[in-house]
KOLMAR-129478 format. One record per atom (N, C-alpha, C): residue in three letters; x, y, z. Coordinates in steps of 0.2 Angstrom, whole numbers, padded with zeros to 4 digits, always signed. Each point is the difference from the previous one (the first is absolute). Example, Ala and Ser with C-alpha at 12.3 -4.5 7.8 and 13.67 -1.06 7.14 Angstrom:
% KOLMAR-129478
ALA+0066-0028+0039;ALA-0004+0006+0000;ALA+0004+0006+0000;SER-0002+0005-0004;SER+0004+0006+0001;SER-0004+0005+0003;
***
This chain:
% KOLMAR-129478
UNK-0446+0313+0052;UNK+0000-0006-0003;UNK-0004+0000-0007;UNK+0002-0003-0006;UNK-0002+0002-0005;UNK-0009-0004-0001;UNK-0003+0004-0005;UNK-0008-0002+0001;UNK-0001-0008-0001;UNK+0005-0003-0006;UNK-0002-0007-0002;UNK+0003-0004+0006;UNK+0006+0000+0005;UNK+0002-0002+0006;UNK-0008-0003+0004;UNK-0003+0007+0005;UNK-0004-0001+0002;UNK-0006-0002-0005;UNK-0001+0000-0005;UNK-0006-0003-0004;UNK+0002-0008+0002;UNK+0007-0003-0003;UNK+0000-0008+0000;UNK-0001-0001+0009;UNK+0003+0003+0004;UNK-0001-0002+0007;UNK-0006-0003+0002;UNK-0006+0005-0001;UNK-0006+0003+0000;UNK-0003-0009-0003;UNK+0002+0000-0008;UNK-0004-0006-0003;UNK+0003-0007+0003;UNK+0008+0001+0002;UNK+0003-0006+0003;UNK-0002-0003+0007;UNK-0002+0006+0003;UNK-0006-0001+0007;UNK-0005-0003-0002;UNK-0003+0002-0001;UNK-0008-0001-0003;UNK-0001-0009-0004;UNK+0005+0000-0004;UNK+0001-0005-0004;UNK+0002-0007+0008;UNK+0003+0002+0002;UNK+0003-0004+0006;UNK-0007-0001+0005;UNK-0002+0006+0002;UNK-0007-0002+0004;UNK-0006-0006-0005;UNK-0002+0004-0003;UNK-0006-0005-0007;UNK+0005-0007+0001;UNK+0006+0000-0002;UNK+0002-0010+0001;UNK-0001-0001+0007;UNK+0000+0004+0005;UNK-0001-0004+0006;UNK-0005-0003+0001;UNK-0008+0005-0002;UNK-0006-0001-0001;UNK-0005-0003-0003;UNK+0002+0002-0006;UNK-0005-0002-0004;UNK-0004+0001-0001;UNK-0004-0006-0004;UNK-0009+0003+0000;UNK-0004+0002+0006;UNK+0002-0002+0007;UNK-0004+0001+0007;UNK+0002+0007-0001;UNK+0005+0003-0001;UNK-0002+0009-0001;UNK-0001+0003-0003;UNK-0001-0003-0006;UNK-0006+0002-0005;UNK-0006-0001+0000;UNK-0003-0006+0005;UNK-0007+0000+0002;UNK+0000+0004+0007;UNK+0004+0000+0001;UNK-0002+0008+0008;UNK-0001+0005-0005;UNK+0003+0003-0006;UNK-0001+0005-0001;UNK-0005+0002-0003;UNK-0002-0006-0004;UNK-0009-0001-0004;UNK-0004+0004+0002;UNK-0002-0006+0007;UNK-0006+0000+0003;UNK+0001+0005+0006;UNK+0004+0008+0001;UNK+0000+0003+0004;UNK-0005+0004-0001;UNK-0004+0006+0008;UNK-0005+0000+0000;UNK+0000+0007-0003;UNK-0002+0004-0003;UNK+0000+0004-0004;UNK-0002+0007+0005;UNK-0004+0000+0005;UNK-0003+0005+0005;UNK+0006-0001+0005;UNK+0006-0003+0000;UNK+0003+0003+0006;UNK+0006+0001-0005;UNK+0000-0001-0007;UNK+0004+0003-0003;UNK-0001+0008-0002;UNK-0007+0002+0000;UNK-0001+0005-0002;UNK+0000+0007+0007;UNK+0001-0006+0004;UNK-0001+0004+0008;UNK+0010+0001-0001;UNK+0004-0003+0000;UNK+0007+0002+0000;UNK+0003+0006-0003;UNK-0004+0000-0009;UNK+0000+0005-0005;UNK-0003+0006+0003;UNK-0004+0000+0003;UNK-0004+0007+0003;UNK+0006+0001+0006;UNK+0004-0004+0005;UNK+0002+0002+0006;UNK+0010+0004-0006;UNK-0001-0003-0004;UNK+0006+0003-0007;UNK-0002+0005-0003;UNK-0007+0002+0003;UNK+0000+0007-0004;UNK-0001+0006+0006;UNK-0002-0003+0004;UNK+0001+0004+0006;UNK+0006-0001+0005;UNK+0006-0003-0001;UNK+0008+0003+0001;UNK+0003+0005-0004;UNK-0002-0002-0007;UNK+0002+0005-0002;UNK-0002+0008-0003;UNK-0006+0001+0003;UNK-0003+0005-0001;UNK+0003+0004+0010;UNK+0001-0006+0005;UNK+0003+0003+0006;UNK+0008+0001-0001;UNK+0002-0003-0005;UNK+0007+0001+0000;UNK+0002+0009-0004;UNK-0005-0001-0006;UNK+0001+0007-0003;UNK-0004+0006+0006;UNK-0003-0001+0004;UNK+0000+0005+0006;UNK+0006+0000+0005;UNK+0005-0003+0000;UNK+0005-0003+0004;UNK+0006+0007-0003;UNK-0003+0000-0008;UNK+0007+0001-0004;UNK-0002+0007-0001;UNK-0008+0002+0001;UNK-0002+0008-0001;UNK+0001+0001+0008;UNK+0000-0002+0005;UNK+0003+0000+0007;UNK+0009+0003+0000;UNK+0001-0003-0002;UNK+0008+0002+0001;UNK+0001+0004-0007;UNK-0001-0001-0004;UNK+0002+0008-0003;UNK-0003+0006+0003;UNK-0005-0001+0001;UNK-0001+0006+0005;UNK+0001+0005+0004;UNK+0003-0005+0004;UNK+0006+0001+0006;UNK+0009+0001-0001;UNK-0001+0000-0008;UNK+0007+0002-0002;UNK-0002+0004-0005;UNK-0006+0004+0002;UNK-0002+0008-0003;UNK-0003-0001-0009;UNK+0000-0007-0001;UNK+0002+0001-0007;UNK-0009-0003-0005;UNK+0000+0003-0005;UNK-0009-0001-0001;UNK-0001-0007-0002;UNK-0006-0003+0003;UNK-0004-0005-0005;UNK-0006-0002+0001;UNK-0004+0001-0004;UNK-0007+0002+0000;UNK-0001-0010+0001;UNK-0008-0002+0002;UNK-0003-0004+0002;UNK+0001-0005-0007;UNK-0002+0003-0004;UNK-0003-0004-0006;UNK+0007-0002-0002;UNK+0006+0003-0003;UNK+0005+0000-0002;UNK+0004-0004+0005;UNK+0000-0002+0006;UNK+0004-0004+0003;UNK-0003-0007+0000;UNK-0008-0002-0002;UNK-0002-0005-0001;UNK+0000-0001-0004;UNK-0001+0004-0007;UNK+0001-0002-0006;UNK+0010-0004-0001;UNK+0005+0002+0001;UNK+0006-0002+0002;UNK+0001-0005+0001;UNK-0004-0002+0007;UNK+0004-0005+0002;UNK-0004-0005-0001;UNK-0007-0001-0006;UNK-0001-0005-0002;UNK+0005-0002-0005;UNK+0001+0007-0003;UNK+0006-0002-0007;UNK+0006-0001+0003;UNK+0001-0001+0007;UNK+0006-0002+0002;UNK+0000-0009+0002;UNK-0005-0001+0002;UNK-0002-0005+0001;UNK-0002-0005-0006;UNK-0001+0003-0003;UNK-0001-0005-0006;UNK+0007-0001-0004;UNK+0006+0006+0000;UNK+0007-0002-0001;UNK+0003-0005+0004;UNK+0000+0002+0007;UNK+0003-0004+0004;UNK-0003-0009-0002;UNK-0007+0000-0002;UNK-0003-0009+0001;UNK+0004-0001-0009;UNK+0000+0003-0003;UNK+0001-0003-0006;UNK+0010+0001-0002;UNK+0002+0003+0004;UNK+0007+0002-0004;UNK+0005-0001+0006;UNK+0008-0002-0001;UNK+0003-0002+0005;UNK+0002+0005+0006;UNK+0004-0003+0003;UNK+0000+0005+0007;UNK-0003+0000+0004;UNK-0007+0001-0001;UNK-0005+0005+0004;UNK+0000+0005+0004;UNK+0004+0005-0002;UNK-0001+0008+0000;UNK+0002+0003-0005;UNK-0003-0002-0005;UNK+0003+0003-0008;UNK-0006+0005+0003;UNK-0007-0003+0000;UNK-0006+0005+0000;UNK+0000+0004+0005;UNK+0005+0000+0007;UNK+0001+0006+0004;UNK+0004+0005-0003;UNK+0006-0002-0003;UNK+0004+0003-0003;UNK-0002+0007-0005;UNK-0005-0006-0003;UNK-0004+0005-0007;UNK-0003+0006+0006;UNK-0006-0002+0004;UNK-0003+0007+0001;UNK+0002+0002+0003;UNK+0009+0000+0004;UNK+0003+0005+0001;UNK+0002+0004-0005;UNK+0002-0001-0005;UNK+0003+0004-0004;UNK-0007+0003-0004;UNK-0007-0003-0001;UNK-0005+0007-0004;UNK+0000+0002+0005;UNK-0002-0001+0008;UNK-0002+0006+0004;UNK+0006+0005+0001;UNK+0009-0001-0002;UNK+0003+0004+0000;UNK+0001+0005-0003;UNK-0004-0004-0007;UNK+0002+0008-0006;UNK-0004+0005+0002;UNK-0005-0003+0003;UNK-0006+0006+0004;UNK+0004+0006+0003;UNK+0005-0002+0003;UNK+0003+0004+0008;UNK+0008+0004-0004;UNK+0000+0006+0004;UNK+0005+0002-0001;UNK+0007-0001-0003;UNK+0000-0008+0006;UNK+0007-0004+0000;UNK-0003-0007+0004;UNK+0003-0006-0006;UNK-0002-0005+0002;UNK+0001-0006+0004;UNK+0004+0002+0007;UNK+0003-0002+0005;UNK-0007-0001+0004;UNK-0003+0006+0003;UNK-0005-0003+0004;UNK-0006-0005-0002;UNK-0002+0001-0005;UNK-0004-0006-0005;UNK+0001-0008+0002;UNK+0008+0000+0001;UNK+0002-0008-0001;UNK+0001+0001+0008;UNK+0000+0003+0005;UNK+0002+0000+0006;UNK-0007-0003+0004;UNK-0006+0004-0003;UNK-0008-0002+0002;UNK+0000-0007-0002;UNK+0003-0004-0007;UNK-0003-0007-0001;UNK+0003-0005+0004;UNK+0006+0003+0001;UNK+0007-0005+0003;UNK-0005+0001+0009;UNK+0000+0004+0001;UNK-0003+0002+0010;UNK-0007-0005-0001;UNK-0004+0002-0007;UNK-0006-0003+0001;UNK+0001-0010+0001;UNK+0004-0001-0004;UNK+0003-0006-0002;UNK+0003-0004+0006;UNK+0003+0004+0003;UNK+0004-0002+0007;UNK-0003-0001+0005;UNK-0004+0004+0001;UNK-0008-0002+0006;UNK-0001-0007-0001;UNK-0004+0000-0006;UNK-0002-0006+0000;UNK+0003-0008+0000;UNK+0006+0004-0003;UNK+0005-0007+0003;UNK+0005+0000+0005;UNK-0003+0004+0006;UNK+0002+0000+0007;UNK-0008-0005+0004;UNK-0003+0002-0002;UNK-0005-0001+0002;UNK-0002-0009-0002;UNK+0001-0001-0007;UNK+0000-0009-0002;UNK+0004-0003+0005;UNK+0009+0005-0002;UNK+0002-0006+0007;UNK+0000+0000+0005;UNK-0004+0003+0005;UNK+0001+0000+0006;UNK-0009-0007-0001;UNK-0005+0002-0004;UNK-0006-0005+0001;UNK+0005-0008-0001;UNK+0006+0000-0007;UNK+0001-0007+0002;UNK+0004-0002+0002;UNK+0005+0005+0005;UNK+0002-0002+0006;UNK-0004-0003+0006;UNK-0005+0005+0002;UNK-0005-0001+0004;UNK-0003-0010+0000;UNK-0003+0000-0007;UNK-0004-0006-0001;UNK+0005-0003+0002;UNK+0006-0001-0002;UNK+0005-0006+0000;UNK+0000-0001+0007;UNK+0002+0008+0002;UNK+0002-0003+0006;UNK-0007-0003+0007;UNK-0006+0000-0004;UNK-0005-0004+0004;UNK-0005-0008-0002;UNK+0005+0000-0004;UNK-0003-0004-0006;UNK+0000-0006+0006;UNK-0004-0006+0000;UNK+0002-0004+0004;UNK+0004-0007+0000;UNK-0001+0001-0005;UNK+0005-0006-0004;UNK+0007+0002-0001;UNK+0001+0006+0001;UNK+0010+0003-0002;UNK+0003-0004+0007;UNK+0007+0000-0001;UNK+0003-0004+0007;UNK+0003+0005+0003;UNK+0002-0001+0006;UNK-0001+0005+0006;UNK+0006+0004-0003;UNK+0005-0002-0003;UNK+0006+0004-0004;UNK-0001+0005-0002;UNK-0004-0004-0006;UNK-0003+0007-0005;UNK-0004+0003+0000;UNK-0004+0000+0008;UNK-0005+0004+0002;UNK+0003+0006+0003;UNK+0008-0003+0005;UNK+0003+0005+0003;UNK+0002+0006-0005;UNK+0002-0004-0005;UNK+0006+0005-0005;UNK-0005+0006-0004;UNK-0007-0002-0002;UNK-0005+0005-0001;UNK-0001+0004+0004;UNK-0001-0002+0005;UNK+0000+0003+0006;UNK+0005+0009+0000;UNK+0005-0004+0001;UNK+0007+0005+0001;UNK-0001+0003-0007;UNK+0001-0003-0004;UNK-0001+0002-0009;UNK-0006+0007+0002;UNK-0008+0001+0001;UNK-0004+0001+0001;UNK+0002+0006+0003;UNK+0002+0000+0009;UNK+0004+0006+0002;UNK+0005+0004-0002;UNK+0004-0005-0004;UNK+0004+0004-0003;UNK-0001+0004-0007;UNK-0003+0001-0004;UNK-0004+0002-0004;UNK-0005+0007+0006;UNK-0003-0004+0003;UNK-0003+0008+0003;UNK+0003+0004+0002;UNK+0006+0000+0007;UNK+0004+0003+0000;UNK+0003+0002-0007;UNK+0003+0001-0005;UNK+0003+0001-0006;UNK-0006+0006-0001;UNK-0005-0003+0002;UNK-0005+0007-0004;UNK-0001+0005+0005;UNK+0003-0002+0007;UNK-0001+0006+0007;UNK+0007+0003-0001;UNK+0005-0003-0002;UNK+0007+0003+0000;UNK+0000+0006-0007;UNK-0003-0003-0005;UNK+0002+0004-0005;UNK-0007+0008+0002;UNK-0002-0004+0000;UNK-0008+0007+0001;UNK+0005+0006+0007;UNK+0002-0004+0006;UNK+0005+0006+0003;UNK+0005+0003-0003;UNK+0003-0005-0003;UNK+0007+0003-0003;UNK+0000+0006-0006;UNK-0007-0001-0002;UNK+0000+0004-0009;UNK-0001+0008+0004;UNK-0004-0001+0005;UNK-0002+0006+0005;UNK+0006+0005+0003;UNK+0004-0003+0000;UNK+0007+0003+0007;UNK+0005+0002-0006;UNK+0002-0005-0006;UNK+0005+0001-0005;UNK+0002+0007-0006;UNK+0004+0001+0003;UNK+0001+0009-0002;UNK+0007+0002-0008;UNK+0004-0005+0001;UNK+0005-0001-0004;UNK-0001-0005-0005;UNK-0001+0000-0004;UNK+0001-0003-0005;UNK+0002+0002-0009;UNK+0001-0003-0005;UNK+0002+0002-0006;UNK-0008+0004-0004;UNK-0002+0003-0004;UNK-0006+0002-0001;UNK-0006-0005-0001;UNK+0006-0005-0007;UNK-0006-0006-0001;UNK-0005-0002+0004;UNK+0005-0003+0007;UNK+0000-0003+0006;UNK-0005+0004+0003;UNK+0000+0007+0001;UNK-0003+0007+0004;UNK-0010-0004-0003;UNK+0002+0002-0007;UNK-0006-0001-0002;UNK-0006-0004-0001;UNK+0004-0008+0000;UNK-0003-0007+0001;UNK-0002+0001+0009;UNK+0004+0003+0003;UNK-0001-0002+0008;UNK-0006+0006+0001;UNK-0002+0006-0002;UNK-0005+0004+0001;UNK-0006-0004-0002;UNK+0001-0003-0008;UNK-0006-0002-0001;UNK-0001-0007+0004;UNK+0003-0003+0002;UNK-0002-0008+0005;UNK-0004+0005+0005;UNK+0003+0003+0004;UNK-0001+0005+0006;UNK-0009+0002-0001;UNK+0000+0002-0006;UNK-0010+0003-0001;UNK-0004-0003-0002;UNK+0004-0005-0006;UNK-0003-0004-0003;UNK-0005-0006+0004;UNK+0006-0003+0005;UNK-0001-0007+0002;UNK+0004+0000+0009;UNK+0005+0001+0001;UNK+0002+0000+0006;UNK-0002+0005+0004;UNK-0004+0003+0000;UNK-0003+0005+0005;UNK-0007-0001+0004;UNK+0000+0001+0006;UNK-0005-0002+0005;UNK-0007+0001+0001;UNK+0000+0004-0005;UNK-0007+0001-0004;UNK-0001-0003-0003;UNK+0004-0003-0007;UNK-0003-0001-0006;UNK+0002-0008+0000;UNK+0006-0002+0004;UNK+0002-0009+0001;UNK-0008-0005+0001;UNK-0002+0004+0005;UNK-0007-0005+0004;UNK-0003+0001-0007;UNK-0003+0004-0005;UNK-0005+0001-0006;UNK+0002-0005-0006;UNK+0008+0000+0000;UNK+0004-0004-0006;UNK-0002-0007+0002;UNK+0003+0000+0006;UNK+0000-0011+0002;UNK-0007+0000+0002;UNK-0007+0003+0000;UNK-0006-0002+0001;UNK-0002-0001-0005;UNK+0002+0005-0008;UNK-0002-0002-0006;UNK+0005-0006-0005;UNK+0006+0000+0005;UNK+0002-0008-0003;UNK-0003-0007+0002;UNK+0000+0003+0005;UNK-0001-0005+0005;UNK-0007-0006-0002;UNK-0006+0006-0001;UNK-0006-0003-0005;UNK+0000-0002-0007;UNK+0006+0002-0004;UNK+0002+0002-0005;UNK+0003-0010-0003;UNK+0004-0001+0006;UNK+0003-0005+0001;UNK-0004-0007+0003;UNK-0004+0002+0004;UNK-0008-0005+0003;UNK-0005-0001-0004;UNK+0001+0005-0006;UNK-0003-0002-0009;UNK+0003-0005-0003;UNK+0008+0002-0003;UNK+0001-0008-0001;UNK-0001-0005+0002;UNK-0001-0002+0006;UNK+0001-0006+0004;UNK-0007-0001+0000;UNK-0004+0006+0001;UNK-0008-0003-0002;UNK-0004-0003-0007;UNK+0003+0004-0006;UNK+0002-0001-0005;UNK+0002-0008+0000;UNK+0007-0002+0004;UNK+0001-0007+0000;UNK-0005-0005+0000;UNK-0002+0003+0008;UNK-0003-0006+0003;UNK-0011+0000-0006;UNK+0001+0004-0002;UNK-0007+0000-0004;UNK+0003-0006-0006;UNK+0006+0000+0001;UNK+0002-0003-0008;UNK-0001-0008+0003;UNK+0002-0001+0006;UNK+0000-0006+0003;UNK-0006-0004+0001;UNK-0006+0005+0002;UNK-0007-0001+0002;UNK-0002-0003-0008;UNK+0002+0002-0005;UNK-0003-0001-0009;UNK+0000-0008+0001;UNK+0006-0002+0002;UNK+0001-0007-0003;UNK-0004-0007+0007;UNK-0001+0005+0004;UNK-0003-0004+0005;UNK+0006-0004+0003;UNK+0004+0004+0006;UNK+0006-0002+0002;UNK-0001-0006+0007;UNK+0005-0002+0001;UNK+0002-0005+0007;UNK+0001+0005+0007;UNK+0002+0004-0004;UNK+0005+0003+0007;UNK-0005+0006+0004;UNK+0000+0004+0004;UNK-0001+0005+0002;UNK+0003+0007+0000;UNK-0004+0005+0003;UNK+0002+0007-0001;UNK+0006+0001+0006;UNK+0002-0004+0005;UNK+0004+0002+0003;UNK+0007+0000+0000;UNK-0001-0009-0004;UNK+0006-0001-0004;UNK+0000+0003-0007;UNK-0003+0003-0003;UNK+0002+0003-0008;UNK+0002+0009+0003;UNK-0001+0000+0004;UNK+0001+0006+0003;UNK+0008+0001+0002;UNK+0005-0005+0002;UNK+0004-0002+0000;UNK+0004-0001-0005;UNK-0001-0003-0004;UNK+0003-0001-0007;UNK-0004+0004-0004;UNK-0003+0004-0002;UNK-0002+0004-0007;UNK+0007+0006+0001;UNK+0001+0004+0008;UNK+0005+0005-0003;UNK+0008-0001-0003;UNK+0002-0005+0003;UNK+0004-0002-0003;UNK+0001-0003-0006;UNK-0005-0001-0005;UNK-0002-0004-0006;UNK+0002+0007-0002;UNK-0004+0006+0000;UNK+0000+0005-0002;UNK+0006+0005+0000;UNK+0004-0001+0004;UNK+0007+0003+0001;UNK+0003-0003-0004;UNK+0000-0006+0000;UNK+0003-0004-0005;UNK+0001+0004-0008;UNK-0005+0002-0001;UNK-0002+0004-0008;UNK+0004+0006+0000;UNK+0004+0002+0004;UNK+0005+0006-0001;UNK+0009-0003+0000;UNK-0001-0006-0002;UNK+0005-0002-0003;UNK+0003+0002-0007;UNK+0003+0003-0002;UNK+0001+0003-0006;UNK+0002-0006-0005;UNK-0001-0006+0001;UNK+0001-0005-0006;UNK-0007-0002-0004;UNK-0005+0003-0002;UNK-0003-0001-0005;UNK-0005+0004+0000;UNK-0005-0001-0006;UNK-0005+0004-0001;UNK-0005+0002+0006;UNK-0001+0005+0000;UNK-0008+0002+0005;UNK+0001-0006+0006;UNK+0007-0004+0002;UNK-0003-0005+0005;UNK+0000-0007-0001;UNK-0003+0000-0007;UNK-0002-0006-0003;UNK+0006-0006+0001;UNK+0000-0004+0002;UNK+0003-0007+0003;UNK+0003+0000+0005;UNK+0001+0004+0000;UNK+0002+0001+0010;UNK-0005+0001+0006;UNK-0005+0003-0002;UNK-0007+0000+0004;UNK-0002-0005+0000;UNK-0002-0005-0008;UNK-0001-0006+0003;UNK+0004-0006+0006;UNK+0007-0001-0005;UNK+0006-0003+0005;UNK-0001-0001+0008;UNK-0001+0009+0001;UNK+0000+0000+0009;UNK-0004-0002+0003;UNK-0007-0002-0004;UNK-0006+0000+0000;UNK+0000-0009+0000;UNK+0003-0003-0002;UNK+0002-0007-0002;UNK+0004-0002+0006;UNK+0005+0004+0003;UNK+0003-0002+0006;UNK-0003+0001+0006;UNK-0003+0003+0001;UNK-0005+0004+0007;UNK-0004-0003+0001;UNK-0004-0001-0005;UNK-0006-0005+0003;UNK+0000-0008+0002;UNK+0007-0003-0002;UNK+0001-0005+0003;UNK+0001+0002+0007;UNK+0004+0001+0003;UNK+0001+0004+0004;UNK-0005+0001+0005;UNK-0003+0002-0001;UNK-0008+0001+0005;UNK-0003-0006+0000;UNK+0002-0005-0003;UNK-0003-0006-0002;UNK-0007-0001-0005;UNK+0001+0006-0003;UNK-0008+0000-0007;UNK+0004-0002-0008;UNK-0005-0001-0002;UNK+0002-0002-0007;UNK+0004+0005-0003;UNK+0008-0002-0003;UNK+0000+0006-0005;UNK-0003+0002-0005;UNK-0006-0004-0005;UNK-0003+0003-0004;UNK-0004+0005+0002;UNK-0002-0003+0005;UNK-0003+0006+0002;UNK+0001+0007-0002;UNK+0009+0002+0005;UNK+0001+0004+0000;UNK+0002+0005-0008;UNK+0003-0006-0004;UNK+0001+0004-0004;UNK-0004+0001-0005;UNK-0006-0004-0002;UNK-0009+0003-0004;UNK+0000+0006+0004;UNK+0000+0000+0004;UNK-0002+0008+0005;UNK+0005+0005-0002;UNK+0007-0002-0001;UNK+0003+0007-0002;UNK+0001-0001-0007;UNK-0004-0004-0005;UNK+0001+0000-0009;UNK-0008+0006+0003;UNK-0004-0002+0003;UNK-0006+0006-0002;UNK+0001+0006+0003;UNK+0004+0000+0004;UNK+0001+0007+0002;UNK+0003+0003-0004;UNK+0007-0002-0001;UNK+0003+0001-0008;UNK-0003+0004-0006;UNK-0005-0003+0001;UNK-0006+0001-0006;UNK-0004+0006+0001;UNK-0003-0001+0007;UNK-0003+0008+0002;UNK+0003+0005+0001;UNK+0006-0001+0001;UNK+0004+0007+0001;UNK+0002+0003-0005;UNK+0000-0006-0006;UNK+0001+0004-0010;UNK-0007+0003+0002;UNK-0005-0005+0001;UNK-0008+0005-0003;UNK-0001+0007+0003;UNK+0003-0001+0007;UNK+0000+0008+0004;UNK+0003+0004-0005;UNK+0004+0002-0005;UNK+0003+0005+0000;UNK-0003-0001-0007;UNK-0004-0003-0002;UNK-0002+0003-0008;UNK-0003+0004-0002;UNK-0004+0004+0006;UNK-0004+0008+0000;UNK+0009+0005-0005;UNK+0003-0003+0003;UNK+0007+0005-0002;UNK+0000-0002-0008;UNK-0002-0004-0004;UNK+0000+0000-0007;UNK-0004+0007-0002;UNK-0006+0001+0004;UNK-0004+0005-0002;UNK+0003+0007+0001;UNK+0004+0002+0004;UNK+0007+0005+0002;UNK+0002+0000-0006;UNK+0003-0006-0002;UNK+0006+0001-0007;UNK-0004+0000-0004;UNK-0005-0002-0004;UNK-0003+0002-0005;UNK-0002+0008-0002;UNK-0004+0002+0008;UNK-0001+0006+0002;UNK+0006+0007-0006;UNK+0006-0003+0002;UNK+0004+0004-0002;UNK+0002-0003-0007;
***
């Protein structure tokens, strides 16, 4: 989708949010508390400093080098790509292709950010499937179908983790994406290390969230934003607009009625998170100037 497409979405959301609220969220936004915004910020720096372990982890395991400093320096500049430009995996992208020209041939490079990336977005949906399906406010429906949803998605990771092990025929392409799943990520060693470093990885945004919620001195509590934060957050891998921006809020505007809390609430809490997770990745200016 072309970049002005998602930019007008992006502003046409946002613009749609601000009419519904008005000045009352711009006075949540004022007087929010600055020490549990700066506690969100520090828990954005340390996701991403465990995610670039996640990404020197599995290259690893697909024999291939990346030193300590160089995968964190990356993937702050990845992350400051992805909060500022559309898609949000332009900046995966990128440091697949510098880490490739390092290597031989540049297959394995992007196979490490794609495996790293996958992890973690096995691991989001299963935490908001989970919430959903224990939320208590969801109706018995659509607590089942998470439910099943939830199973279904694990099994998918138990079927495909046997299957890559046993499968012997295939075209080369196909030979080589299925070895590297195999070492990378589906393997009974390294699966349990991959989803325990998403897993925290992914208990960062949602803490990240819920710090964003304590700033403005909220109504609700942690057991119901614990329910609704991951699904706000999946929300944001919607490919229609920038970095997330008006659809993180929207979902955020719809959910918390729901639970019976204010929607402003919810959606001051995801304009400042929005805003943290641009600040998290601005060590990566100092990366790009570096060069």
């Amino acid at each position: 989708m072309p970049t002005l497409i998602r930019l007008a979405i992006s502003i046409a959301l946002l613009a749609l949010v601000a009419s519904q609220f008005g000045d009352g969220l711009l006075e949540q936004l004022q007087t929010a508390d600055t020490r549990w915004l700066l506690a969100a910020l520090a828990l954005g720096f340390a996701q991403i400093t465990l995610s670039a372990w996640r990404w020197r982890f599995t290259a690893g395991h697909l024999a291939i080098p990346l030193t300590r400093r160089v995968a964190l320096g990356e993937y702050y500049l990845a992350t400051l790509v992805n909060q500022t430009l559309p898609g949000g995996v332009l900046g995966d992208a990128q440091r697949a292709w510098r880490h490739g020209r390092q290597l031989p041939r540049h297959g394995p490079a992007f196979q490490a950010v794609v495996i790293e990336r996958l992890s973690g977005q096995i691991a989001m949906g299963i935490l908001a499937l989970a919430a959903w399906a224990s939320s208590p406010w969801a109706s018995s429906g659509a607590r089942s179908q998470s439910l099943l949803l939830l199973l279904a998605l694990i099994g998918f990771v138990a079927i495909i983790s046997a299957g890559l092990s046993r499968a012997r025929t295939a075209p080369d392409w196909m030979r080589d994406w299925r070895d590297a799943l195999s070492r990378g990520l589906f393997n009974r060693r390294v699966l349990p290390l991959q989803l325990m470093a998403s897993f925290t990885v992914a208990a960062g945004y949602v803490g990240g969230f819920v710090c964003c919620l304590m700033a403005l001195g909220p109504a609700g509590g942690i057991m119901l934003w614990i329910a609704l934060i991951p699904p706000v957050l999946f929300a944001m891998l919607i490919p229609l607009s920038i970095a997330g921006w008006g659809i993180r809020e929207s979902a955020a505007a719809l959910l918390w009625p729901m639970a019976g809390l204010p929607a402003a609430e919810g959606v001051a809490a995801a304009i400042l998170y929005g805003a943290i997770s641009l600040l998290a990745g601005v060590p990566g200016v100092m990366v790009l100037l570096r060069r």
